[in-house]
mmCIF file of the N, C-alpha and C atoms, coordinates in Angstrom:
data_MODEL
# 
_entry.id   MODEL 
# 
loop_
_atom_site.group_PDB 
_atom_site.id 
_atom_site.type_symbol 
_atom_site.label_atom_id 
_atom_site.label_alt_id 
_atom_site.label_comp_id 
_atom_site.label_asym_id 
_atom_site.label_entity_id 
_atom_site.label_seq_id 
_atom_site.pdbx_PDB_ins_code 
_atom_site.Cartn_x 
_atom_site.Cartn_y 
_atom_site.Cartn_z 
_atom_site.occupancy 
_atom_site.B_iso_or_equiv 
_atom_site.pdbx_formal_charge 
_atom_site.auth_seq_id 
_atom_site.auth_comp_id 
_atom_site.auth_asym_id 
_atom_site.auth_atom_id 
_atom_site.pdbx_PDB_model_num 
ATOM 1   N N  . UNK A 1 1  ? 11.602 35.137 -0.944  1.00 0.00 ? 1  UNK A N  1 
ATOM 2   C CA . UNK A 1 1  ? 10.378 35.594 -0.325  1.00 0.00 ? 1  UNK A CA 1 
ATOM 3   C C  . UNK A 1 1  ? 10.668 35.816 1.150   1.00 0.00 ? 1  UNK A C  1 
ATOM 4   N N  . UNK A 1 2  ? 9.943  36.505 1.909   1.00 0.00 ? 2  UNK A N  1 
ATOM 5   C CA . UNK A 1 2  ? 10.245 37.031 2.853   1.00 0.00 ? 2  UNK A CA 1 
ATOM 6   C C  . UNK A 1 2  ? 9.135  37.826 3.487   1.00 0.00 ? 2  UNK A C  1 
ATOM 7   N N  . UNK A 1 3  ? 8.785  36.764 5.196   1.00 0.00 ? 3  UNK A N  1 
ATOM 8   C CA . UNK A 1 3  ? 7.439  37.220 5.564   1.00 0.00 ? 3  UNK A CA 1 
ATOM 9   C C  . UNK A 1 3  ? 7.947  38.247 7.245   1.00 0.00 ? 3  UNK A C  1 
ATOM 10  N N  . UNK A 1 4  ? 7.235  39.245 6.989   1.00 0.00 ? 4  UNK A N  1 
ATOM 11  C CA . UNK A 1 4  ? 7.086  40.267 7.575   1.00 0.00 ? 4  UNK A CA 1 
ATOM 12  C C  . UNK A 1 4  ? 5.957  40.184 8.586   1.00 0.00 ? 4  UNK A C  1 
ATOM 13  N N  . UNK A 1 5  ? 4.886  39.755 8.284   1.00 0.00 ? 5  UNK A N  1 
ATOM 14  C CA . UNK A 1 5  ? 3.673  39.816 9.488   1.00 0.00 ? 5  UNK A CA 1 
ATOM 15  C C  . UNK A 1 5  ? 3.235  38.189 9.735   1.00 0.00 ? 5  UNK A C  1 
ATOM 16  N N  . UNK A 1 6  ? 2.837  38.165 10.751  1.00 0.00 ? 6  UNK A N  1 
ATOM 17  C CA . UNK A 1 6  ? 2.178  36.701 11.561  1.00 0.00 ? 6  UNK A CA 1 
ATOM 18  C C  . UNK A 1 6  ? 1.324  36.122 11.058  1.00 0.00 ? 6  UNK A C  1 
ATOM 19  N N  . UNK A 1 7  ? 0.407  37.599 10.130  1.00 0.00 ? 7  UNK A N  1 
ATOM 20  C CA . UNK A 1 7  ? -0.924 36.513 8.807   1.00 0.00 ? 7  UNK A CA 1 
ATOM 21  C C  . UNK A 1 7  ? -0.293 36.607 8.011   1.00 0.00 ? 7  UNK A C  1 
ATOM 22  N N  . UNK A 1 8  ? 1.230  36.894 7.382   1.00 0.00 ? 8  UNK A N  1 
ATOM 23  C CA . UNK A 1 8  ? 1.624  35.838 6.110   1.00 0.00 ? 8  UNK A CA 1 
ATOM 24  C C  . UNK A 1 8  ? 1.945  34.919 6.563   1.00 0.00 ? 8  UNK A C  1 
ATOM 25  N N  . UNK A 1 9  ? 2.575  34.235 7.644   1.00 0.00 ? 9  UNK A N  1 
ATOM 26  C CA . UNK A 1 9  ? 3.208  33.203 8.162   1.00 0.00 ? 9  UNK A CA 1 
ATOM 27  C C  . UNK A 1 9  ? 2.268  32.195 8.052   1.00 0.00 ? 9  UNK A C  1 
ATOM 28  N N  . UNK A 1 10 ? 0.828  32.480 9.136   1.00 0.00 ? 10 UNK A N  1 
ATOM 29  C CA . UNK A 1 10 ? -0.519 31.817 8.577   1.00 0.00 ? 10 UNK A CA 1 
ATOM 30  C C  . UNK A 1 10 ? -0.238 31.746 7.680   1.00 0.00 ? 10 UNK A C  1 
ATOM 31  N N  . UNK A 1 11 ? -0.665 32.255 6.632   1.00 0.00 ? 11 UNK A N  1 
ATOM 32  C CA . UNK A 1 11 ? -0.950 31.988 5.173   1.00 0.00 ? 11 UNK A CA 1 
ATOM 33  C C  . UNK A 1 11 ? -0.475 31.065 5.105   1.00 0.00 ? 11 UNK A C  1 
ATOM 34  N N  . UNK A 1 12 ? 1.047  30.787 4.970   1.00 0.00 ? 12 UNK A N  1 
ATOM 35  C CA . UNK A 1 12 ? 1.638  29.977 4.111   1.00 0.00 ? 12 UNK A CA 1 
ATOM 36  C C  . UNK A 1 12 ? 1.500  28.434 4.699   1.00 0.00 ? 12 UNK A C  1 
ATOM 37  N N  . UNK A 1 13 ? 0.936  28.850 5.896   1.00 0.00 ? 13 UNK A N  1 
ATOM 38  C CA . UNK A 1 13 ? 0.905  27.619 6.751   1.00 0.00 ? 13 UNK A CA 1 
ATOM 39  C C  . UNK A 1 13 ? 0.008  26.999 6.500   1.00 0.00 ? 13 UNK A C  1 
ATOM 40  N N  . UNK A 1 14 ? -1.446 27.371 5.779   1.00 0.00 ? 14 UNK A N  1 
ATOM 41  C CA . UNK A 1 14 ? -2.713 27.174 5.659   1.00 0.00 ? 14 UNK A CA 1 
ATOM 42  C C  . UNK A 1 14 ? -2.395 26.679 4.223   1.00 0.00 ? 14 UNK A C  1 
ATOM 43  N N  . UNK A 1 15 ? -1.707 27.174 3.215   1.00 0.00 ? 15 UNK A N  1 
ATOM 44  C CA . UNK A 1 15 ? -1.079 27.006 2.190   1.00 0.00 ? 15 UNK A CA 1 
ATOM 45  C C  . UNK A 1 15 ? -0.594 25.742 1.786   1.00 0.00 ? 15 UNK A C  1 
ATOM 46  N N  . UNK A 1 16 ? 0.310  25.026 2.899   1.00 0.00 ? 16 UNK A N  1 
ATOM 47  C CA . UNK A 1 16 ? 1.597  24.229 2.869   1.00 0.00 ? 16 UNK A CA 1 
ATOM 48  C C  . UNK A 1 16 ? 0.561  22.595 3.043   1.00 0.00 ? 16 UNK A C  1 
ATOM 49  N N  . UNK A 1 17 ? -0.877 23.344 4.279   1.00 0.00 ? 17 UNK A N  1 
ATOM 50  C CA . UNK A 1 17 ? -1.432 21.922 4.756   1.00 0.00 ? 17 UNK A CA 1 
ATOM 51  C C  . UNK A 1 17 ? -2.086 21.811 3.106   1.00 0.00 ? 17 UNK A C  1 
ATOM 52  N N  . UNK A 1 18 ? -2.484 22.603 2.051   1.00 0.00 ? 18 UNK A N  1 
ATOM 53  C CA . UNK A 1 18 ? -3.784 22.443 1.018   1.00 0.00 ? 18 UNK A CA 1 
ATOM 54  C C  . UNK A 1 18 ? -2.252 21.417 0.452   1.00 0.00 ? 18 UNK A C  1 
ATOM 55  N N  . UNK A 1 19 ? -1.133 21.789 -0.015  1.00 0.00 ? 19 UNK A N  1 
ATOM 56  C CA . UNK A 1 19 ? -0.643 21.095 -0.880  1.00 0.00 ? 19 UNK A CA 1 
ATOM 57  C C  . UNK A 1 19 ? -0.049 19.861 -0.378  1.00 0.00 ? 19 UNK A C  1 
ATOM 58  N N  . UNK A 1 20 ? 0.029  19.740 1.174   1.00 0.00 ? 20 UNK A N  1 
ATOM 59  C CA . UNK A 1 20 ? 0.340  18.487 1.269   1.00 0.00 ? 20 UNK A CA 1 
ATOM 60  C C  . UNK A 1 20 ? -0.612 17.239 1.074   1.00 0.00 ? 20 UNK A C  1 
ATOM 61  N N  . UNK A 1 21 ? -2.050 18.107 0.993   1.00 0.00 ? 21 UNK A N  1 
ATOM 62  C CA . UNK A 1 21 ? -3.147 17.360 1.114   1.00 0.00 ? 21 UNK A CA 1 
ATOM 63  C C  . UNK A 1 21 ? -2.797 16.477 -0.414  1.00 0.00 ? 21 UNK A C  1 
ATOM 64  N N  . UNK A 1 22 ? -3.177 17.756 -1.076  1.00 0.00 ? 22 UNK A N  1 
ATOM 65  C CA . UNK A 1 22 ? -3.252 17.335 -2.776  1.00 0.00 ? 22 UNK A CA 1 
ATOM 66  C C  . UNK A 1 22 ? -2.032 16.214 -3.582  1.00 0.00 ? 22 UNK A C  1 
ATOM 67  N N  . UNK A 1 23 ? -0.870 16.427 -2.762  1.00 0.00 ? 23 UNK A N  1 
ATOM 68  C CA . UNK A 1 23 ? 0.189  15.375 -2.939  1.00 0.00 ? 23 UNK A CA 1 
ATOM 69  C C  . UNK A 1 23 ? 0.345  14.267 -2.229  1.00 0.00 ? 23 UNK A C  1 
ATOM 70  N N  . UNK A 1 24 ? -0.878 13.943 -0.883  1.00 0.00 ? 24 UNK A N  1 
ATOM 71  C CA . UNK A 1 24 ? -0.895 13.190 -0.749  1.00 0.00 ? 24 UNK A CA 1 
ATOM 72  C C  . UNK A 1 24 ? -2.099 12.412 -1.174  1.00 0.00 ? 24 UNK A C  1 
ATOM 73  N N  . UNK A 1 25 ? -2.852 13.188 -1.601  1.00 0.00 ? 25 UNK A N  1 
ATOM 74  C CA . UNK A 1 25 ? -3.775 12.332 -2.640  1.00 0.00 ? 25 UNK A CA 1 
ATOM 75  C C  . UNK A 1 25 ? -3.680 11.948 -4.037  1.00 0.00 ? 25 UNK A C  1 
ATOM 76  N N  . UNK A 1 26 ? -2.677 12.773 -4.698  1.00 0.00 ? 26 UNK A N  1 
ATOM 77  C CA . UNK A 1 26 ? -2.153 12.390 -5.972  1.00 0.00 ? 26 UNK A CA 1 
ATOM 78  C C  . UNK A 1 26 ? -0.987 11.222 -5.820  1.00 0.00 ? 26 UNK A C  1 
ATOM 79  N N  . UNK A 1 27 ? -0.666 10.966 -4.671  1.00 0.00 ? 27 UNK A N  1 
ATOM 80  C CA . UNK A 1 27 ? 0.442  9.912  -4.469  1.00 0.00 ? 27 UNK A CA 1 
ATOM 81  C C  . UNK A 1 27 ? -0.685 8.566  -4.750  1.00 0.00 ? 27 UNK A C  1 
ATOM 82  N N  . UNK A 1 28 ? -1.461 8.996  -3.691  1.00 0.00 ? 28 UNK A N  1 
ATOM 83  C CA . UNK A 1 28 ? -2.789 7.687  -3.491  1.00 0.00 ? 28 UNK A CA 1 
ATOM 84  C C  . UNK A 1 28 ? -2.912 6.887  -4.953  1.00 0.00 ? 28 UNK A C  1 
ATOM 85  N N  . UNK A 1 29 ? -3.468 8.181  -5.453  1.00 0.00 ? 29 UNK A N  1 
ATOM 86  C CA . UNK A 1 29 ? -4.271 8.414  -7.160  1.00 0.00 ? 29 UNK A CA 1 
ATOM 87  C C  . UNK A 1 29 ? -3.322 7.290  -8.198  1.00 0.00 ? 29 UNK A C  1 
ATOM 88  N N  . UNK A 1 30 ? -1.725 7.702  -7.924  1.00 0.00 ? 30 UNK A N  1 
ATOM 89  C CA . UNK A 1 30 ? -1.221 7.201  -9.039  1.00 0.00 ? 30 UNK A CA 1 
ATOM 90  C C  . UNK A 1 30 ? -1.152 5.833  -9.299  1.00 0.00 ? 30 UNK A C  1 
ATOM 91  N N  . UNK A 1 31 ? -0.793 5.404  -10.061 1.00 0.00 ? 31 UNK A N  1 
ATOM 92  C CA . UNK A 1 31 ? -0.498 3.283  -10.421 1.00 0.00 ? 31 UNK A CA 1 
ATOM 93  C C  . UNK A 1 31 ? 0.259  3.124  -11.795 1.00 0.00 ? 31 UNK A C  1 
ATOM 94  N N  . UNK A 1 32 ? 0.944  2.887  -11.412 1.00 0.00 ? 32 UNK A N  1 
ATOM 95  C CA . UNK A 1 32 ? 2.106  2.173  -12.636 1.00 0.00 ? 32 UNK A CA 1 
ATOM 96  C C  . UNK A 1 32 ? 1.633  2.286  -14.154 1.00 0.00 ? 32 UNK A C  1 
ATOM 97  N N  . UNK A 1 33 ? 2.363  2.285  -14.883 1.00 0.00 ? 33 UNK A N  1 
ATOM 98  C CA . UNK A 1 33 ? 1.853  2.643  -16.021 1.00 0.00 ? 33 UNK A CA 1 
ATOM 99  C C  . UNK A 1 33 ? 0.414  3.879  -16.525 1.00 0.00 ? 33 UNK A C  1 
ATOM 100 N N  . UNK A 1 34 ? 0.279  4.653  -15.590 1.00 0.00 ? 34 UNK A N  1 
ATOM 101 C CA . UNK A 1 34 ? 0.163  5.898  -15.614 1.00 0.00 ? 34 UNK A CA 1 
ATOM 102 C C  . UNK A 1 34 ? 0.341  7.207  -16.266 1.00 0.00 ? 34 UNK A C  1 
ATOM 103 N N  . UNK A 1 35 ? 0.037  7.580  -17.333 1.00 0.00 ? 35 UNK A N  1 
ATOM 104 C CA . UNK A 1 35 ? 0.832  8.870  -17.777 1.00 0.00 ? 35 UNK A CA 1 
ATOM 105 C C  . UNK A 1 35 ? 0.712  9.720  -17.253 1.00 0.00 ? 35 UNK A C  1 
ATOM 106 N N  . UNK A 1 36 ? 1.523  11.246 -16.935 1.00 0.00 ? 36 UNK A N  1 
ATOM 107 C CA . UNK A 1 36 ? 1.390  12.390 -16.347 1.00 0.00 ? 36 UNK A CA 1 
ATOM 108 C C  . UNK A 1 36 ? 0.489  12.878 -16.304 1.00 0.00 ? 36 UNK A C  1 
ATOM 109 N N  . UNK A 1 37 ? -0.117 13.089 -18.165 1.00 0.00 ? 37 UNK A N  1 
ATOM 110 C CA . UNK A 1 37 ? -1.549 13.395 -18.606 1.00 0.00 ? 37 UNK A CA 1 
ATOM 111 C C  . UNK A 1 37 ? -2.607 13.184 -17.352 1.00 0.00 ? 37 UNK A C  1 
ATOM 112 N N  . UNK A 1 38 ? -2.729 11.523 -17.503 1.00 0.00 ? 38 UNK A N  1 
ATOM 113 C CA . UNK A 1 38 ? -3.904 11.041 -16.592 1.00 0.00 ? 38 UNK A CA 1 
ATOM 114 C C  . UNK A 1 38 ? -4.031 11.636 -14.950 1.00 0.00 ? 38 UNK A C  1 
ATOM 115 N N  . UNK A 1 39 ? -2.589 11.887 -14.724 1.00 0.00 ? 39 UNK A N  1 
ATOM 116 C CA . UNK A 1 39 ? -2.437 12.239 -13.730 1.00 0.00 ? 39 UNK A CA 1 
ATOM 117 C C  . UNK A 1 39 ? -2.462 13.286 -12.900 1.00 0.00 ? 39 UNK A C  1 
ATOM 118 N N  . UNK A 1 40 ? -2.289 14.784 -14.335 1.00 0.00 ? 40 UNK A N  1 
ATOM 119 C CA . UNK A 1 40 ? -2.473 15.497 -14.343 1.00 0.00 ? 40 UNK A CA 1 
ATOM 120 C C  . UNK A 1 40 ? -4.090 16.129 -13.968 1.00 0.00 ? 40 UNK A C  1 
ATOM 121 N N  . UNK A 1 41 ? -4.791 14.835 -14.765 1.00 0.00 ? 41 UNK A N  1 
ATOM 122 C CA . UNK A 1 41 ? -6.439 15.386 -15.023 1.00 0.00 ? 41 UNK A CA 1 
ATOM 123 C C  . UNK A 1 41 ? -6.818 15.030 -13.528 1.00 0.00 ? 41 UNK A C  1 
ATOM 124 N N  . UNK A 1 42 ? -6.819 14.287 -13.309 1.00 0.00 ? 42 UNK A N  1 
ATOM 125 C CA . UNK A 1 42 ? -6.891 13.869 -11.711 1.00 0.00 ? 42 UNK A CA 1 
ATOM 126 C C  . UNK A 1 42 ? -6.791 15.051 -10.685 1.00 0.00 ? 42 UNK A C  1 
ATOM 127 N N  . UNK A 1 43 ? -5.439 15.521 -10.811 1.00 0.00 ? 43 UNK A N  1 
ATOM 128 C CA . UNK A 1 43 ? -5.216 16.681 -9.825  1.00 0.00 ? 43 UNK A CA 1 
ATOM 129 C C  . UNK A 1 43 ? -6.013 18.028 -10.380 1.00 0.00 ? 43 UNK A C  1 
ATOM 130 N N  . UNK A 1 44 ? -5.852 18.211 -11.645 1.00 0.00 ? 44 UNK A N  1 
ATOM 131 C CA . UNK A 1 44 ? -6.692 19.479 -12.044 1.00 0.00 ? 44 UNK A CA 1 
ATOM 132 C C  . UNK A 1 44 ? -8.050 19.723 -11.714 1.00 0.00 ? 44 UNK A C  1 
# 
């Protein structure tokens, strides 16, 4: 991939904060003995 203009760069930047959010709330979310499943439904 390969960004050419200053609002894709945004983008991806605006992009990068949504998924760090979501992985750092699915980190929160998880607990031992956990299945993916459960974990899955959580994030979905």
């Amino acid at each position: 991939m390969s960004i050419s203009k200053e609002s894709e760069l945004e983008g991806m930047k605006r992009v990068s904060e949504v998924v760090a959010t979501t992985l750092r709330l699915m980190r929160e979310h998880a607990k031992v003995g956990m299945s993916t499943k459960e974990l899955d439904n959580f994030g979905g």
